[in-house]
C-alpha positions as MATLAB code, in Angstrom:
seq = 'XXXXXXXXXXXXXXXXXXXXXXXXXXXXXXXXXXXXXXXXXXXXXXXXXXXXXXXXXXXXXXXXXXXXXXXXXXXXXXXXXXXXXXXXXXXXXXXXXXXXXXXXXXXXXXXXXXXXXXXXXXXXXXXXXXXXXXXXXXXXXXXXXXXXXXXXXXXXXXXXXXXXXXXXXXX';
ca = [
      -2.154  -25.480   -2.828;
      -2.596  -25.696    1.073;
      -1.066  -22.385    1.471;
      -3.827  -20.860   -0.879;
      -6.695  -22.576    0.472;
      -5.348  -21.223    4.164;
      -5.113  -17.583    2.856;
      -9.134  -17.462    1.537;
      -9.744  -19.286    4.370;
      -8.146  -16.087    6.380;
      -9.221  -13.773    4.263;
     -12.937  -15.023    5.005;
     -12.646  -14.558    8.731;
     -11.557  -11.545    8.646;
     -13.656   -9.603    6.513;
     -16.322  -11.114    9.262;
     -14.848   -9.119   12.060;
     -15.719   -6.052   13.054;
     -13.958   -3.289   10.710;
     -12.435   -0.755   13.379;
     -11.715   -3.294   16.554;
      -9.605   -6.697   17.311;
      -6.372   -5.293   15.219;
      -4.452   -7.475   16.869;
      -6.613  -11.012   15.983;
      -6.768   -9.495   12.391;
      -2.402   -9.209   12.995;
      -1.970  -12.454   14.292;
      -4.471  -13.482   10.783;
      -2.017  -12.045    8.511;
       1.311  -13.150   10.257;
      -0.325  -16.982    9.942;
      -0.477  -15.561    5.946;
       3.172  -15.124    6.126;
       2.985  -11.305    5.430;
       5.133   -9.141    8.057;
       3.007   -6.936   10.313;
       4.284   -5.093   13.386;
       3.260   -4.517   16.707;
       0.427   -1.518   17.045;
      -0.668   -1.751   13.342;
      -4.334   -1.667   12.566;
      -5.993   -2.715    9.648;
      -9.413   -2.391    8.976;
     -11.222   -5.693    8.321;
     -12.296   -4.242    4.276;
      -8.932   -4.002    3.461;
      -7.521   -6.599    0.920;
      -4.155   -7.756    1.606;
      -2.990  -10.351   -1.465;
      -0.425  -11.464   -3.740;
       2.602  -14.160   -3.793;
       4.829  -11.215   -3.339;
       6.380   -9.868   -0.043;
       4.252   -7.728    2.136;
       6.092   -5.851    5.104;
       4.009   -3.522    7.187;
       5.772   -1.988   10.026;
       4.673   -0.605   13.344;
       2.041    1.477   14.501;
       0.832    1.940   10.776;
      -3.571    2.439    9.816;
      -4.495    0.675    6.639;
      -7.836    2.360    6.478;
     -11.134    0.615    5.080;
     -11.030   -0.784    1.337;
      -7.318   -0.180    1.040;
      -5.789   -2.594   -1.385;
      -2.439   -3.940   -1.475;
      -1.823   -6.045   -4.119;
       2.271   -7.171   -4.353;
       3.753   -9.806   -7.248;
       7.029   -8.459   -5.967;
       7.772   -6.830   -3.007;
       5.768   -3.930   -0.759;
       7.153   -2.215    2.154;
       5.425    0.401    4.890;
       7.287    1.427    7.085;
       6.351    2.782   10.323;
       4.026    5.162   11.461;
       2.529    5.514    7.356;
      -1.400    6.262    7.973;
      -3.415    4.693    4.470;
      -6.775    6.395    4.208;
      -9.945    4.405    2.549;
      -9.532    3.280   -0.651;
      -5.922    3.732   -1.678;
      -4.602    1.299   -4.094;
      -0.991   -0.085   -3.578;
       0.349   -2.739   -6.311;
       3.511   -3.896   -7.910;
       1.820   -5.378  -10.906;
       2.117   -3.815  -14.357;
       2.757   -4.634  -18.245;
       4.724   -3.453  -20.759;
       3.229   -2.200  -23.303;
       2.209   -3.355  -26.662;
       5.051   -6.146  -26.914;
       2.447   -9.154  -27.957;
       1.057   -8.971  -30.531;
      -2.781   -7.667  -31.011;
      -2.862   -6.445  -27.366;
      -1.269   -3.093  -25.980;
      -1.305   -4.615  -22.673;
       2.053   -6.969  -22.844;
       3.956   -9.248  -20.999;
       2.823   -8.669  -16.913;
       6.504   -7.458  -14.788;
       6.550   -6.374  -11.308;
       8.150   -3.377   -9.889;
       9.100   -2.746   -5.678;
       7.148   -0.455   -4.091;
       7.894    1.316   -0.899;
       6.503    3.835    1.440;
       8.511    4.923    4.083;
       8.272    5.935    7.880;
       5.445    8.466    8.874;
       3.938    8.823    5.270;
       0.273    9.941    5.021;
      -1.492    8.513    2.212;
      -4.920   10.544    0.667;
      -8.232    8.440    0.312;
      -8.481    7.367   -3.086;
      -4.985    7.938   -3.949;
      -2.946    5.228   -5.740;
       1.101    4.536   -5.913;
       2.322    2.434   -8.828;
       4.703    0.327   -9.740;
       8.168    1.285   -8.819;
       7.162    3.802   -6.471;
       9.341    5.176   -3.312;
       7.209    7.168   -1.418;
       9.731    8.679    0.912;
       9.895    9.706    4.384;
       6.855   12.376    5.718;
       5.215   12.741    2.105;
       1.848   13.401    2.270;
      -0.119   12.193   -1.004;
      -3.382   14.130   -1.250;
      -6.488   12.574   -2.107;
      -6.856   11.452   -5.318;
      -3.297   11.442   -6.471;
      -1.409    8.914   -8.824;
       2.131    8.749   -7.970;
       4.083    6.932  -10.759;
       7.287    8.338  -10.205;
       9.537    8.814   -6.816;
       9.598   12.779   -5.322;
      11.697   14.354   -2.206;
      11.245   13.687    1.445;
       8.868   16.100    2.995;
       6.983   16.552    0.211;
       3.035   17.471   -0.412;
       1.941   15.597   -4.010;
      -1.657   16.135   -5.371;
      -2.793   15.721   -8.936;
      -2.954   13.081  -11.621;
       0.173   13.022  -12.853;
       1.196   13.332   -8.931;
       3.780   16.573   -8.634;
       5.053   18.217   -5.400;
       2.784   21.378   -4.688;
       4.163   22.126   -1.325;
       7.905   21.554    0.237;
       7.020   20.321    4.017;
      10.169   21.470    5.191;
      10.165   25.097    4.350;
       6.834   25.160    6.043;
       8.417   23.537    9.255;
      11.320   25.899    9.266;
       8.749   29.257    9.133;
];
């Protein structure tokens, strides 16, 4: 109960500060929270950052403004992962249809994690069970439901890979 009331009480202050400045206050915030957040990560103060799941955020990672990372499981970022406005991170889903008169069924939770020097699109959102692996870029917009190749460009809803990073790299 204590722990609750101490998270909204949080959760207040910092949506008071300023959106793009005192990263480190806002850290120190979210470490009293219990989530994990590294050294050099910034996270703008209209972010929401909730959940009785585990939330590890690694170093030097932007969690731009109205990002939100909702985790009934378990969410890791890695390092160096940029998160553009309004991308949409959660563990929470249902299965379907298994009680009766509602397709929306029993609530499960599924990992997600997004690894080291990811760039995730504004507006983009990774579901349940997602590995976003290392260097991916997920364009704007996107859904990624399912896991795809390092070095990877996704776009599209369904999320698929339209460019391989690496042969770029290599020409």
């Amino acid at each position: 109960m204590y722990k609750s009331i101490l998270k909204v009480l949080l959760n207040f202050i910092i949506r008071l500060l300023p959106e793009t400045s005192l990263f480190e206050f806002k850290r120190f915030l979210y470490l009293l929270q219990g989530y994990k957040v590294g050294p050099k990560t910034r996270i703008c103060s209209s972010a929401r950052i909730f959940g009785a799941g585990c939330i590890e955020i690694g170093s030097n990672v932007w969690i731009g403004p109205e990002v939100m990372i909702i985790s009934s499981s378990s969410i890791k970022i890695e390092d160096n992962v940029d998160i553009s406005p309004r991308v949409y991170i959660g563990t929470g889903t249902h299965n379907i249809g298994d009680i009766e008169g509602r397709m929306a069924g029993k609530g499960i939770s599924k990992d997600i994690i997004i690894k080291k020097g990811s760039w995730l699109g504004a507006n983009s959102l990774i579901m349940p069970g997602v590995i976003v692996e290392e260097m991916n870029i997920v364009n704007s917009g996107a859904v990624v439901a399912k896991n795809f190749q390092r070095h990877s460009l996704l776009a599209g809803v369904p999320a698929k890979v339209i460019k391989d990073l690496n042969k770029e790299r290599a020409e």
